[in-house]
C-alpha positions as CSV (number, residue, x, y, z in Angstrom):
1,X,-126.3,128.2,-64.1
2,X,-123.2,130.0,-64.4
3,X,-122.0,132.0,-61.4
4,X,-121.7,135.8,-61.5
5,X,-118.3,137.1,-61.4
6,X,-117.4,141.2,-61.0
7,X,-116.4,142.5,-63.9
8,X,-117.1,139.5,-66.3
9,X,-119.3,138.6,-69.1
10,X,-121.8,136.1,-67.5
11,X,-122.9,133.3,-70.1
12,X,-126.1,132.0,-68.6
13,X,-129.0,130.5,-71.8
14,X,-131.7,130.6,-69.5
15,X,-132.3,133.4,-67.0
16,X,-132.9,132.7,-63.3
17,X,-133.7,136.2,-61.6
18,X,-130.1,136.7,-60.3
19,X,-130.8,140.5,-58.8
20,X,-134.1,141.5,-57.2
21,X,-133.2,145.1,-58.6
22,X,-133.2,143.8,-62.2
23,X,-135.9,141.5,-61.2
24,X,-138.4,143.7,-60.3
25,X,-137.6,146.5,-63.6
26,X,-137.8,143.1,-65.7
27,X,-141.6,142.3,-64.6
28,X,-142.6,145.9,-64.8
29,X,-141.0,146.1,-68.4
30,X,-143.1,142.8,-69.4
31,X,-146.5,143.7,-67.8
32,X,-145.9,147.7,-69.7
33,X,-145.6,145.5,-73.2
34,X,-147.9,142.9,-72.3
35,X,-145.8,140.0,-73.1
36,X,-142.5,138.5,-72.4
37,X,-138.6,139.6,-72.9
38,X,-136.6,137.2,-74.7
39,X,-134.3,135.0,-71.9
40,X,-131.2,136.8,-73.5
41,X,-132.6,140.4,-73.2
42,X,-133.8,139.3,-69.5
43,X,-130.3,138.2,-68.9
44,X,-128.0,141.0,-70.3
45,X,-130.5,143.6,-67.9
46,X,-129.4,141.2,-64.8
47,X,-125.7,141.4,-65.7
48,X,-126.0,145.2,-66.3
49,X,-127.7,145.9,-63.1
50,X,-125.4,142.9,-61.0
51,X,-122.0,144.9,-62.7
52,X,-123.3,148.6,-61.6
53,X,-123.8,147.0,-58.1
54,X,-120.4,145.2,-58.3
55,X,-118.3,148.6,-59.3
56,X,-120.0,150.7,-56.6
57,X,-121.9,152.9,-58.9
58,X,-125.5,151.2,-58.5
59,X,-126.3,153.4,-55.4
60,X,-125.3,156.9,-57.5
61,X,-128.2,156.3,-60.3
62,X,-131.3,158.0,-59.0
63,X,-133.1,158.3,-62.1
64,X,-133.0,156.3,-65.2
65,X,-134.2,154.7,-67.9
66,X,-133.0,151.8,-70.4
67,X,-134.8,153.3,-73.6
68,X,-133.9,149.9,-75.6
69,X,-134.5,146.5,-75.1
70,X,-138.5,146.6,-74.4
71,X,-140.8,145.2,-76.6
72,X,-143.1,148.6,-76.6
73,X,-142.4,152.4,-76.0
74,X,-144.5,151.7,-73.2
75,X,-141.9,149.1,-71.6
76,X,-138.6,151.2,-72.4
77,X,-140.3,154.2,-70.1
78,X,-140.4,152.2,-67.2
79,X,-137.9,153.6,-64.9
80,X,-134.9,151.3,-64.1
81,X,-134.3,153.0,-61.4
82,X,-136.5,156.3,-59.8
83,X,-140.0,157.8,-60.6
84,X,-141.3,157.0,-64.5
85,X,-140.4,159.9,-66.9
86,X,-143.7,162.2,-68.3
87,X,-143.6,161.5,-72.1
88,X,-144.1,164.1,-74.4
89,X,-145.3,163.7,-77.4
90,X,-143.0,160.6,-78.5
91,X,-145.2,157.5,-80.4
92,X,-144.2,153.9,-80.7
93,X,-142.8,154.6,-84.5
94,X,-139.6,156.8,-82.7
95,X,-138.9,153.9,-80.7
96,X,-136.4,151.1,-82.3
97,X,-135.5,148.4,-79.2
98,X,-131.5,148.1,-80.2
99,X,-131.1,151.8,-81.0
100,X,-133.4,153.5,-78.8
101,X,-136.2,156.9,-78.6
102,X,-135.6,159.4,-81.4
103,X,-136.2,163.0,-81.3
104,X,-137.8,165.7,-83.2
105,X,-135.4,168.5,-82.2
106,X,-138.6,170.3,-81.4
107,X,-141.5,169.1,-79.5
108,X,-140.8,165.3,-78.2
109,X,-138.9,164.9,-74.7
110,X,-138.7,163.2,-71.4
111,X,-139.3,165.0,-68.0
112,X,-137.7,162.9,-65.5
113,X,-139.6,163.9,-62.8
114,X,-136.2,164.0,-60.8
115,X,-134.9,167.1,-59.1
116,X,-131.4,167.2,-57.7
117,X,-131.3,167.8,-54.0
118,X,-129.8,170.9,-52.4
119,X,-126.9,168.9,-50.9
120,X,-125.8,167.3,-54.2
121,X,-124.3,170.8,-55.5
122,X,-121.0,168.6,-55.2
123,X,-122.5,165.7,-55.7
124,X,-124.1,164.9,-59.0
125,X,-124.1,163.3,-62.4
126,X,-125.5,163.3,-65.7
127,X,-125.7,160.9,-68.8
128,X,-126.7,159.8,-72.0
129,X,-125.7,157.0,-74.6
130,X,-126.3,158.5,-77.8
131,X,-126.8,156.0,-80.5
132,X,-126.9,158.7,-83.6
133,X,-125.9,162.5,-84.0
134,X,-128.0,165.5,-83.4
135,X,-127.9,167.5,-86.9
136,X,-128.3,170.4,-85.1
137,X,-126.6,171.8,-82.0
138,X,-129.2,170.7,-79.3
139,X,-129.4,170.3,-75.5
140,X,-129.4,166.6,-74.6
141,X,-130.2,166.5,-70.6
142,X,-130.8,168.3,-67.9
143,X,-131.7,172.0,-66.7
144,X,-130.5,175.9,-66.5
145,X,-133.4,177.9,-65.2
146,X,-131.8,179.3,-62.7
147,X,-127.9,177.9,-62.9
148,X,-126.4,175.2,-65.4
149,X,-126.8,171.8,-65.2
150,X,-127.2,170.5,-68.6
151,X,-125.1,168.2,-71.3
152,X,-125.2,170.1,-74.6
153,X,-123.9,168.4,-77.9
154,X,-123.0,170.6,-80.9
155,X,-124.4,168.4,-84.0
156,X,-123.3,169.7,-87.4
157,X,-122.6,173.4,-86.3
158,X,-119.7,175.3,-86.9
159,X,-116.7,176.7,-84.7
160,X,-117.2,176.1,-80.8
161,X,-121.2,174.8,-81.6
162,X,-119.8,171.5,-83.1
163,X,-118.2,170.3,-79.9
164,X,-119.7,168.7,-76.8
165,X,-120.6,171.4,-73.9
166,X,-122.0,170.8,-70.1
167,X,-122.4,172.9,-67.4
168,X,-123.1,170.8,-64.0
169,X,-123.9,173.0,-61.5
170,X,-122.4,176.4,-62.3
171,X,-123.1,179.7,-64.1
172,X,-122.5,179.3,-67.9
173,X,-121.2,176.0,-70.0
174,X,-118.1,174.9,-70.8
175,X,-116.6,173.6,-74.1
176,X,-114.9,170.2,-73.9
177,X,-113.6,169.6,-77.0
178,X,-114.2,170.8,-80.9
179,X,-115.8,167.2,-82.2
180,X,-119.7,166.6,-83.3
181,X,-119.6,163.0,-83.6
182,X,-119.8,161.5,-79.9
183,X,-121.8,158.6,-80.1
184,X,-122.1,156.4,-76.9
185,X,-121.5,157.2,-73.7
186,X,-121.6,161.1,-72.6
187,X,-121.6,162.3,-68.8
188,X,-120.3,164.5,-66.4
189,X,-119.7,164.0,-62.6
190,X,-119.1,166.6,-59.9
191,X,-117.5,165.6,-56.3
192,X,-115.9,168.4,-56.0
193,X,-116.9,172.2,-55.9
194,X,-113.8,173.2,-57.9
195,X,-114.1,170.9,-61.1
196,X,-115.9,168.3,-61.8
197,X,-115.1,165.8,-65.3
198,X,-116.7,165.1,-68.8
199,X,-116.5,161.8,-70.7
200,X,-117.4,161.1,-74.3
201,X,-115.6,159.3,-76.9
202,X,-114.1,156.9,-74.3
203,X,-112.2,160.0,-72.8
204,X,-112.0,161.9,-69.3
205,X,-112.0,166.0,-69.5
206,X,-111.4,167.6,-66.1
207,X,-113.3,170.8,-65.9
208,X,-112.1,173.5,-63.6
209,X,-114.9,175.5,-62.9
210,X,-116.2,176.7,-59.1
211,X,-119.8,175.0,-58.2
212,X,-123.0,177.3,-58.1
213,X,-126.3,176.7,-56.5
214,X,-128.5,174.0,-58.2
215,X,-130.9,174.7,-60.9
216,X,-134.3,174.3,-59.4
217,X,-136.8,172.2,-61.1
218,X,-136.3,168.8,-62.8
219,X,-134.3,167.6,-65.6
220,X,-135.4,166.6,-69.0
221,X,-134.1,164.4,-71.4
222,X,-133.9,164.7,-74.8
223,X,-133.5,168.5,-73.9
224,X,-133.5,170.6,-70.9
225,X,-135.8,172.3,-68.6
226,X,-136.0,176.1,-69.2
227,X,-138.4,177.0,-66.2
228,X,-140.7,174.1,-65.2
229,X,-142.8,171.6,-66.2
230,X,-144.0,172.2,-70.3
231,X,-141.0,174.6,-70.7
232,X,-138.4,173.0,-72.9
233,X,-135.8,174.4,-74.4
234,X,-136.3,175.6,-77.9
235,X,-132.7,173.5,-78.8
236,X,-133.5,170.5,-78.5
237,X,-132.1,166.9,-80.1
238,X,-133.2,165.0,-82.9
239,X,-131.1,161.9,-83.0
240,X,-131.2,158.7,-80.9
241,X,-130.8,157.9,-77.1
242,X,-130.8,154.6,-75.5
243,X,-130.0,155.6,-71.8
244,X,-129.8,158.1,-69.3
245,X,-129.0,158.5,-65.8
246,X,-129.0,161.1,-63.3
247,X,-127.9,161.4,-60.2
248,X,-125.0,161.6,-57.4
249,X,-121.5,161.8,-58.3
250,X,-119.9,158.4,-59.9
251,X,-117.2,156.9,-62.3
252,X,-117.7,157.1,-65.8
253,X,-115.0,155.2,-67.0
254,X,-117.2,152.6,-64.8
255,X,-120.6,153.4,-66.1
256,X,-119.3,153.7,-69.8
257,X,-118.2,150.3,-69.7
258,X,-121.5,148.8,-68.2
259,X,-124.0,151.2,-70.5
260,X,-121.7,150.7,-73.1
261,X,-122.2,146.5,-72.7
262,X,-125.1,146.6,-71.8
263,X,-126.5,148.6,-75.0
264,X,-124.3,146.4,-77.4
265,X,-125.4,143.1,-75.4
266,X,-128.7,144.3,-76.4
267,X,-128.3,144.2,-79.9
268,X,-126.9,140.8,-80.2
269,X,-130.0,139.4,-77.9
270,X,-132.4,140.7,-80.1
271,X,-133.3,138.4,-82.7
């Protein structure tokens, strides 16, 4: 067995649990399909989870789900970390294990069941990897029922609608830049009440825009939460995710890389 080192590439063949984290989200994932992961599918979600914990960033992720990688829809919905997202309306044909859920831009989305704490006005985090394009401006995570905090993509829109948008805990969104096709990672952190930053495309963009109290309910995926449970947004996305997080402020140069292995890695260990 080969041993783990921070930041590397581990090349193990067969998979020793490594991580009781991964570990534990492994056995859940196999008893939600009913059958076994591969060893090399087993062993890139040890090496994802053992890197997060190595950069720091493991402790920030309070809800999440690896929507690849499981054999069944079933499996990808078990919560790597936090309470299981409510699935609405998505069936096993949307799900593809190296490319993720796909949406409907109309009726399918995730509730995460996670609500941001009052403290974490200056504190939190949103993400997605994005495996295709929206063709329509759409929503992607999070909510705005009563202040912004949301990721927004623009699709195939024209003028400021075909460019990425968030809002993370203030009144009204802000533009990040005029480009529809962001695939991979996309997230914004706030630890800080006077800016916070937006990466996508391998890029940092440092928002300067004041904190506002935290939008009450919790966030949904694949769209965002308009005012409570059953209430999504009517802009909602139809292309493919394979990840999301949410949570306390972190790195996202840091979690780009890992999500960004980790959904590649996938791929490969997939026969």
């Amino acid at each position: 067995m080969t041993i783990y080192v921070p930041g590397k590439v581990t090349l193990r063949q067969t998979w020793q649990p490594m991580d009781p984290d991964a570990a534990a989200y492994i056995t859940a994932v196999e008893t939600a399909d009913g059958q076994a992961l591969e060893e090399k599918v087993k062993i890139v979600i040890d090496n994802f989870v053992l890197g997060c914990k190595a950069d720091g960033i493991w402790s920030a992720i309070k809800a999440s789900c690896i929507l690849a990688g499981a054999r069944t829809l079933d499996g990808a919905l078990v919560p790597l970390v936090g309470t299981a997202p409510t699935n609405y309306n998505f069936v096993s044909g949307d799900y593809d294990r190296e490319t993720g859920l796909v949406g409907d831009g109309s009726t399918k989305y995730l509730d995460s069941n996670y609500v941001q704490a009052a403290g974490q006005q200056n504190n939190c985090h949103l993400s997605y990897w994005q495996s295709t394009n929206s063709s329509t401006s759409a929503n992607m995570i999070g909510t705005f029922n009563t202040s912004d905090f949301r990721l927004l993509t623009g699709g195939g829109v024209s003028g400021n609608q075909n460019g990425r948008r968030a809002g993370l805990c203030q009144a009204g969104v802000d533009v990040i830049a005029n480009s529809g096709t962001w695939t991979g990672l996309n997230g914004a952190s706030r630890s800080a009440a006077a800016s916070y930053t937006y990466r996508g495309s391998g890029t940092n963009y440092v928002q300067t825009v004041s904190s506002t109290a935290l939008s009450t309910g919790s966030s949904f995926v694949f769209t965002v939460n308009a005012s409570g449970p059953g209430t999504p947004d009517i802009n909602s996305f139809n292309g493919r995710l394979a990840f999301y997080s949410i949570g306390e402020s972190l790195d996202l140069t840091l979690l780009d890389a890992r999500v960004t292995d980790l959904i590649n890695a996938i791929g490969v260990a997939i026969p």
